[in-house]
N, C-alpha and C positions, 0 to 999 in steps of 0.2 A: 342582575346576573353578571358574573366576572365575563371581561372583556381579555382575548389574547391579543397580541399584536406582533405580527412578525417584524423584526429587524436585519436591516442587513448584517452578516457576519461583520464581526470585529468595530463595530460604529457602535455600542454601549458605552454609554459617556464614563463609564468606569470598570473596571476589573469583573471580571466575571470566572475566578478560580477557586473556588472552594469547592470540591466535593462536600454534597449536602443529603445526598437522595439515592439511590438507586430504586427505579421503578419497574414492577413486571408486566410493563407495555414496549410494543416496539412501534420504528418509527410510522409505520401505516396506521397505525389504530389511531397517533396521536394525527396523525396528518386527516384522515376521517373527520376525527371529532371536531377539528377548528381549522384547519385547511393550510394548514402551515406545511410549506416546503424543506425539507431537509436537504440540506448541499454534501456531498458525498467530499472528505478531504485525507489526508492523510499527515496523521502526526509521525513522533517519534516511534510510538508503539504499529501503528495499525492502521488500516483504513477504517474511520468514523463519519457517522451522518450525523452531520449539527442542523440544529437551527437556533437562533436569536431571540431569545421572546420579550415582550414590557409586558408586566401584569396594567389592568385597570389602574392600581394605584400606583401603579410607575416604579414596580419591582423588576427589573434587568434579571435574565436565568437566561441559561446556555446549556440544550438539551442535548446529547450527546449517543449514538451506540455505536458501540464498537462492534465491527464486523465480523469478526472473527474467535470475538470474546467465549471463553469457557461460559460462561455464567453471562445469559444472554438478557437484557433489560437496558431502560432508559434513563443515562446518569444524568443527573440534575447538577449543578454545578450555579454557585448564587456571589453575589460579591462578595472579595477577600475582606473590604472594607467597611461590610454592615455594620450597622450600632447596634442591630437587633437581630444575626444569622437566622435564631427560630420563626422570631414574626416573619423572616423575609420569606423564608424555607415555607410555611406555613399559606404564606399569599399563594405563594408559585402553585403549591400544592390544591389549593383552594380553587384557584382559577384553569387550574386543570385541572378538576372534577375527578381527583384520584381518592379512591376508598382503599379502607386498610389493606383490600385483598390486595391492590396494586402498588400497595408499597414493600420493599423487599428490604432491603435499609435506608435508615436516618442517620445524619450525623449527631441526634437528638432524640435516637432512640425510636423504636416503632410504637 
């Protein structure tokens, strides 16, 4: 079974900006399923709740919702610098235990 692991914000040994995902969970459902805290911060745009994740295989993703967002879901976001965005996109997805219902878009297509 895929293993989550939360990270401190901003300590992923690499980039973590690619929009990859929007998902139709919010951050309590994901916080339920595997006990990960989200830190409440505020960017350019809005106030967002992040958290940090490493998949099992040592895939780095930066879970994100915006709080005020029209179009309300949980954006996935994977490193700018994968060799492989899909396999990485793919782990992330896999190890959060999301089914088609709960994907809303891919940078990869649904």
């Amino acid at each position: 079974m895929a293993k989550i692991a939360q990270i401190p914000l901003g300590t992923a040994p690499y980039g973590t900006g690619r929009y990859a995902a929007m998902l139709n969970l919010t951050p309590a459902e994901i916080s339920e399923r595997f006990g990960l805290a989200f830190e409440r911060v505020r960017d350019d745009l809005d106030d967002v709740d992040l958290v940090s994740i490493r998949t099992e295989a040592g895939v780095y993703a930066i879970l994100g919702f915006y709080v005020n967002a029209p179009k309300k879901g949980i954006d996935v976001y994977i490193r700018d610098e994968a060799d492989d965005p899909h396999a990485e996109l793919e782990d992330v997805l896999k190890s959060l235990k999301v089914t088609d219902a709960d994907i809303i878009w891919t940078d990869f297509g649904k």
